[in-house]
Structures are given as C-alpha cells and as structure tokens.
N, C-alpha and C positions, 0 to 999 in steps of 0.2 A: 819756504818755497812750496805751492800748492801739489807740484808735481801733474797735473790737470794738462791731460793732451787731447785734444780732439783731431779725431783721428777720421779723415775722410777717403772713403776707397768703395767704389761702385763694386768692386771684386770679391763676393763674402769671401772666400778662400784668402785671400791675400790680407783683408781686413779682418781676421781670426788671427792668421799669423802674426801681424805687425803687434797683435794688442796681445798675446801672448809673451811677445817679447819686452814690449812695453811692461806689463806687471813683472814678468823676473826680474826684469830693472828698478821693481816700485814705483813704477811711474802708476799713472789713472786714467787709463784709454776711456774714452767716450768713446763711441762710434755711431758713425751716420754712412748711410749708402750713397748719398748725393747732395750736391750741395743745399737743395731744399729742406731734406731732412736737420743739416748743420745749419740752415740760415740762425735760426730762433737762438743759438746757443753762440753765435757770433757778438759779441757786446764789450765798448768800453770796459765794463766792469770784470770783463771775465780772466780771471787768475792764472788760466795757464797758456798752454801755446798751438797752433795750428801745425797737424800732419797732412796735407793733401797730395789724392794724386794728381797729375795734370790731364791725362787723356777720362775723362767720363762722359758718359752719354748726357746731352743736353749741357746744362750749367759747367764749363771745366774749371781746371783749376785756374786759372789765370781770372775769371769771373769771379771764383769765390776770393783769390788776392784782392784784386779791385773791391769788391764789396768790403773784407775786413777793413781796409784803410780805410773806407769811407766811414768805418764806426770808432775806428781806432788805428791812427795812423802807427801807434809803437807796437801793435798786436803783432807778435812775431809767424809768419807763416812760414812753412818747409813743405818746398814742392817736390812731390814724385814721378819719376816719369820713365818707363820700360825703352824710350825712345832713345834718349843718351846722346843726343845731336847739341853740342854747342852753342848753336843761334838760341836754343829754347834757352837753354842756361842764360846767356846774356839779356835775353827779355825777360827773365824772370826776374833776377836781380835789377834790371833797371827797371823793375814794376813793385819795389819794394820788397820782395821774396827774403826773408835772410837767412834761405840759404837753397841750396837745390842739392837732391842725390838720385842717383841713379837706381833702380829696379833689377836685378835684385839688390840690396847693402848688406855690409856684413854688421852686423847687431852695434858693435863696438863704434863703428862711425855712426851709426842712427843716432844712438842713446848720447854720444860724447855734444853731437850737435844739436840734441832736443835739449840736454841739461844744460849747454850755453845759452839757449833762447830762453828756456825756464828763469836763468839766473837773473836775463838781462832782462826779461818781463817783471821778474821779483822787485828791481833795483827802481825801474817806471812805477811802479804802484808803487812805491813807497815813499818816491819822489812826488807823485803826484798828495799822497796821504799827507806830506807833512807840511807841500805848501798849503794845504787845504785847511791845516790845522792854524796858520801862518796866518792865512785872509778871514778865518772864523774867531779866531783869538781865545779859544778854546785853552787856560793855563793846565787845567788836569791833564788832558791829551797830548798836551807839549812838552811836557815836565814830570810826567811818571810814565816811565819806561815800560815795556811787555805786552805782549801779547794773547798770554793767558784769560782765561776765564775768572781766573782772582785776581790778576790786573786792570780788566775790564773791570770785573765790581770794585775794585780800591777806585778808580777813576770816579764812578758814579754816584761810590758814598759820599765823596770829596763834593763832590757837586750838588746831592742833595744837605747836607751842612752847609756850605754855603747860602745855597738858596734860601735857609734857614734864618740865617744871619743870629746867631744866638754864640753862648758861652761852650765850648767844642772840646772833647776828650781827643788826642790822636795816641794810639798805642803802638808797640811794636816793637821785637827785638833790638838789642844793641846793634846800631850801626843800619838800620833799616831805612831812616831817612824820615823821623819822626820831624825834624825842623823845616824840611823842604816838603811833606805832605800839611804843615801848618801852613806853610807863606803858599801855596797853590791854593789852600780853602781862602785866604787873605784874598789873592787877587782874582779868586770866580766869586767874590762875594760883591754888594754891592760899595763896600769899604776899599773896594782897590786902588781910588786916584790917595787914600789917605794913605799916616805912616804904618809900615809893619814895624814893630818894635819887639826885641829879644830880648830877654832876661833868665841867667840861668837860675834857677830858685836855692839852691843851698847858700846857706848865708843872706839869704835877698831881706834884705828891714824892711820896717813897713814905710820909714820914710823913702827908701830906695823904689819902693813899691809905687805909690805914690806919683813919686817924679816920674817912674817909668807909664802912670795909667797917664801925668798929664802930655807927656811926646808923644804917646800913642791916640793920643784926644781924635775921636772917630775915624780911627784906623782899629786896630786889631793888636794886643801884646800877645806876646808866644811867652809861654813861662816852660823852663826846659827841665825835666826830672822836678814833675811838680810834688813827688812823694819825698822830697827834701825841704819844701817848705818848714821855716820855723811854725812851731804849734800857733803862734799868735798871730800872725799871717794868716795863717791859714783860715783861724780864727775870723778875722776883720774880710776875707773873701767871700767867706761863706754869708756874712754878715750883711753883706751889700745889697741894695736890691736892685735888681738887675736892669727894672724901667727906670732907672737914676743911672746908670753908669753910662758913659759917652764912649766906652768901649767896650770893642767883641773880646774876651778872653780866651785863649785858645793855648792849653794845657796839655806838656807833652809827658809822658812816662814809660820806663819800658820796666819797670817793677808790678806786679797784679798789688792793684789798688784793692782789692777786695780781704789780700791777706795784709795788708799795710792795716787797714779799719779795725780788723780781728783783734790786731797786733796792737791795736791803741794809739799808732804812728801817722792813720792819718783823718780827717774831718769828716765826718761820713755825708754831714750835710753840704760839705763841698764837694765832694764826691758824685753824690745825686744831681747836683745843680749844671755838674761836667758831664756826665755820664749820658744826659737824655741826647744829647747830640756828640755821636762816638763816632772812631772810625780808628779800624784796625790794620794796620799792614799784614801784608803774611809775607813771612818769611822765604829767603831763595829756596830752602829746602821741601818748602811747599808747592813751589812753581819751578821746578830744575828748568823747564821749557825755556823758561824768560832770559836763562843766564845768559846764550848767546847774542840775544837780542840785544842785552841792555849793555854788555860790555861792547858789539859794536857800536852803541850810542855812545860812550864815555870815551873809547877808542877815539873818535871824530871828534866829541869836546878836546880832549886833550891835545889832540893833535892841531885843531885850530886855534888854543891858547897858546900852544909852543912854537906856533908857527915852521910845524913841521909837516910832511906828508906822511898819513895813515897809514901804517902798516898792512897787508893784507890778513885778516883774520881767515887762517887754514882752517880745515877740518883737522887737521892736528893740534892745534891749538885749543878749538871746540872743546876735543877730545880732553885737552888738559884742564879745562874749565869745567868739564862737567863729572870729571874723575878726584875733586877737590869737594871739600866740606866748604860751607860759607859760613861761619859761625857770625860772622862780622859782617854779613850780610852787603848791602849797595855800599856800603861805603868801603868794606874791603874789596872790592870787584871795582872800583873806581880804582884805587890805586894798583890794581896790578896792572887796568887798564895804562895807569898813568906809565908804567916801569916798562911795560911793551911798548910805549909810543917810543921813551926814552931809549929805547934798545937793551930793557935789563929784565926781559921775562923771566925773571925766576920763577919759579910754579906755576906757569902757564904751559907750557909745553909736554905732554906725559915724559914716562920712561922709553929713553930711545930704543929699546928691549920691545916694544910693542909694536908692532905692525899696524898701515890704514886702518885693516880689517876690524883688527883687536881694539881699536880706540871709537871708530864709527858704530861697533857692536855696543860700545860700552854708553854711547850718545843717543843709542836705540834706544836699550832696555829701559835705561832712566828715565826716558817719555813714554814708553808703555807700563812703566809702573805708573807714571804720575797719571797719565790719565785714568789708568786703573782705579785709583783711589778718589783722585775726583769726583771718577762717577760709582762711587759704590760699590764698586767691583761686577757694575752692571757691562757687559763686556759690548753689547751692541751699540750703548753710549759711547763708550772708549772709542771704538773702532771711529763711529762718526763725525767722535770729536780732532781724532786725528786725520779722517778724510781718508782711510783706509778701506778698502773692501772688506768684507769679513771673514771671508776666505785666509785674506791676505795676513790680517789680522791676529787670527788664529793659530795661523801659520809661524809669525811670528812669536808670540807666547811659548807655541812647543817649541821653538828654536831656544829658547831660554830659560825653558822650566818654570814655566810663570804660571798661574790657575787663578780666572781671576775672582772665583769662590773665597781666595785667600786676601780679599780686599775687601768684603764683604764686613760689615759693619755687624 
C-alpha cells in the first residue's frame, strides 16, 4: 500500500494540520491549494487516495470528484466539508465520493477511512496489474511472485535467457523454486508451444538421457541438482555441440558449482557452457519485503485448488510470517500458506504474548533493515525506495537503533 494521499484544502492552516496528522499516521500528504494546483497529479495511475475539501474558491470539491472519475472511475475521493448539512452528504456519495466527513474530524475517523480507501485503491491496481499481465502473456510476471527490487531483477534475467534461447544455469537455495524459474524461462522462450521435460540428474544414464533429449525434441529439458550428474554424463553434455542439439538445456542446482569443480565432482567444461546464460534466485531472507506478497499469492492458489474461501491474511499473521526464518524458502511459505487455507496455521501466527504494536514494529524494522542493505546503507536511497520522507525515515531508524553507516559495505 503506497500510503500516497493527496490532500486538497484552499485553507494553508487547515491543510498543515490535516498533513501533520497524515504523517504521524505514516501516511504521504501531497498538498495542493486548489484544484488546479491537484489537476496534474489526478491520474489512472496514481497509487494513492484523494482528500478534498468541498467549499474552495473557484474549482470545488464536487468539480474536482467529477474530474477524478473521469480519469479513474475506482480513484477513491473523500470529501471535506465545515458545512455538515446532509443533502451535501447524499450528493456526494451519489457523485461517487467514497466517503464524506465533517470539519473538524477527530484524527482516528480521518485515518480509519483514508486507510480503507488506501486498501481498496491497493486491491484495484492489483486487480487491474494482473489482468494486464493475463492479456500480455507476460509468464515471468505471472509466475514469480514479489515486488521487491531483486524480484524485479529475477523477473528480467528470466527474460533476458529466454530471449537468448541458449543452454541456462538457474541457481538458488533449497526450496527457492529453481524448477518453476526453469519452466517460466521455457515458456518466455521462443520453445513455449514445444515439450518442457524434467529429469532429476542423480542416477540419470545416458540412455535415460537420451530418451529424455528425444521428448523434449525442441522444447527445453530441466536437469534438476545437475551437480549429481554421473561423471560420464556429464561427460557426453559437455561434449555435445550445441548447433547440433534440437534442445534448450536448462540446468538446475542449489550446491556452488564452482566448489563442486575444485572438488573434482563436476565438468568444468560443462560448467562454462551453463554458466554464460545464469540466473540466480535470491533468497526470502534477502527480500523479507516479498514474504507478504507472495504468501497472499499462494493463500489464493490454494484456496482456489481446495475450493475454499481465502482466509483473511491479518497484520498478525504478517507479523507471524515476517518474525520466522525461511530457510526453505517459497516452497516452505507455500505450504504454511497451504495449512492456513486448511485452518491449521501453525507458525503463522506470532506469540499471543505480543501485542499489534509489538508485531507491526517487528514487520517495520525488517523493511527498514532490508532496504537499508539494498541500498548500501545509503539512507536517502532507502527512505525513496520505501516512499518514505526522510524525516520520516530517520525517525524511524532512531525509533529502533538502526545507523545506516552499519550497512555500509
């Protein structure tokens, strides 16, 4: 959630207060004095939600209603208004308004009804993202999860391999999804209408081999924990030449092939022939960001493979997802996903011993460490990458003992 309010109020006095109160909430006041000043910043695209007030000189708020719908009928607006008379109320909402309050509000109504429009603008763009994803056929964007900055790049290596169409290293901790980042390069490649074909490599003969390159005949084989390949295998891979083979090979491992070579365990010339077209997962512990993201994705699979209704994923539950190590990475965050659908969250949930406070604190930190590190422990990056003021930012840090000197490379 962008958190992004634009906040319109011809009153500087009153439009200082409102965005004061706005940031102790963490929200991101914009502010414009009229609706001309807001027009430019009214757009389909834009992520957060509309504060206005209705009485302003010239353009009021009822104009600038009218206007948003015209760019974005789901743009959520909230009207202001010192007047308090009813009839406004019911033309607001039957003008699309979703929601109206009165002048002065006590903080706790403002913020309660900006972070429902927030949630349900959140819910519209993402809706809108994935049919988008749906009509452009786009497999990376469909099928690996996150929102992160190392999510984005896993998506874009995937795509540049692809586009490659060549022989493809995928690396990446146990459990990170080294089989499903192979079959995504498969189907953005120009090999998609052909077979994907799997084969786990330990034990694989070469006549196994074989049979498996001719099913896969211009499609793609996935060889899974290829640093178990027998020696002569491995042998006869390296051996091939690659303008002769009628398939992409596409080679998973989550062991460093580099100390397997050392070790004398694996082909080095098969190796190199893998290695020039790579692509690395990073682990959840590198993107804590992504965890709630991708477990509400699996939340939804699973609950449309069980033909159940999706539980609501809490901020308590966040809490208990981002207060857990993932050593097993997507594929253990799939099955807790799976045991929450079922009604059996076990380690989902923190210690009931902790309070909102104490679990939203602890969903904080972990994103202002990660982005800390992302960016070097350059702290003006962080702040931007999170969409933070810097103020705001800072502020945060000394709330939790953080120095981001101490990320610093």
């Amino acid at each position: 959630m962008s958190g992004q309010v634009l906040l319109v109020d011809d009153d500087a006095a009153v439009r200082e207060a409102l965005a004061q109160t706005l940031e102790l909430a963490d929200l991101l006041p914009i502010t414009a004095g009229s609706f001309v000043a807001a027009k430019d910043k009214i757009t389909a695209g834009f992520e957060g939600v509309i504060l206005s007030d209705i009485r302003m000189p010239g353009r009021d708020g009822f104009h600038l209603l009218e206007y948003a719908r015209k760019q974005d009928a789901d743009l959520p607006v909230i009207l202001l208004t010192g007047e308090g008379d009813i009839p406004m109320a019911v033309a607001a909402m039957g003008q699309g308004a979703f929601g109206f309050l009165e002048k002065p509000c006590a903080p706790a109504e403002l913020i309660g009804t900006l972070e429902r429009a927030l949630k349900t603008r959140a819910l519209v763009l993402e809706n809108r993202r994935l049919r988008h994803l749906v009509e452009t056929g786009d497999p990376a964007a469909r099928m690996l999860f996150g929102t992160s900055d190392l999510a984005e790049g896993l998506r874009a290596q995937v795509r540049l391999v692809a586009q490659a169409d060549g022989d493809a290293l995928v690396t990446g901790a146990p459990g990170s999804g080294i089989s499903k980042v192979a079959e995504v390069i498969h189907l953005s490649s120009a090999r998609s209408k052909a077979p994907f074909v799997k084969r786990a490599a330990a034990g694989l003969t070469s006549e196994e081999l074989d049979r498996a390159m001719q099913e896969a005949e211009g499609g793609s084989l996935f060889i899974d924990e290829v640093s178990h390949l027998p020696p002569q295998v491995q042998l006869a891979l390296s051996e091939v030449e690659a303008a002769q083979q009628a398939v992409c090979l596409i080679a998973g491992n989550t062991r460093d092939l580099v100390v397997e070579i050392e070790a004398g365990r694996f082909n080095a010339d098969l190796y190199y022939r893998l290695e020039a077209l790579s692509v690395r997962i990073p682990s959840l512990a590198e993107r804590p960001e992504d965890i709630p993201v991708m477990f509400r994705r699996y939340v939804a699979q699973a609950a449309e493979q069980a033909g159940l209704q999706a539980p609501e994923v809490t901020p308590q539950v966040v809490a208990g997802l981002m207060a857990r190590d993932w050593p097993g990475n997507a594929r253990s965050l799939m099955s807790v996903a799976m045991r929450f659908v079922m009604g059996l969250p076990e380690g989902v949930v923190p210690d009931a011993t902790m309070g909102l406070n104490e679990q939203m604190s602890m969903i904080e930190q972990s994103l202002l460490e990660s982005a800390l590190r992302r960016a070097g422990g350059q702290a003006s990056a962080a702040a931007e990458a999170l969409k933070l003021p810097r103020k705001t930012f800072y502020d945060k840090l000394a709330r939790y003992g953080l120095r981001a000197e101490d990320f610093r490379d």
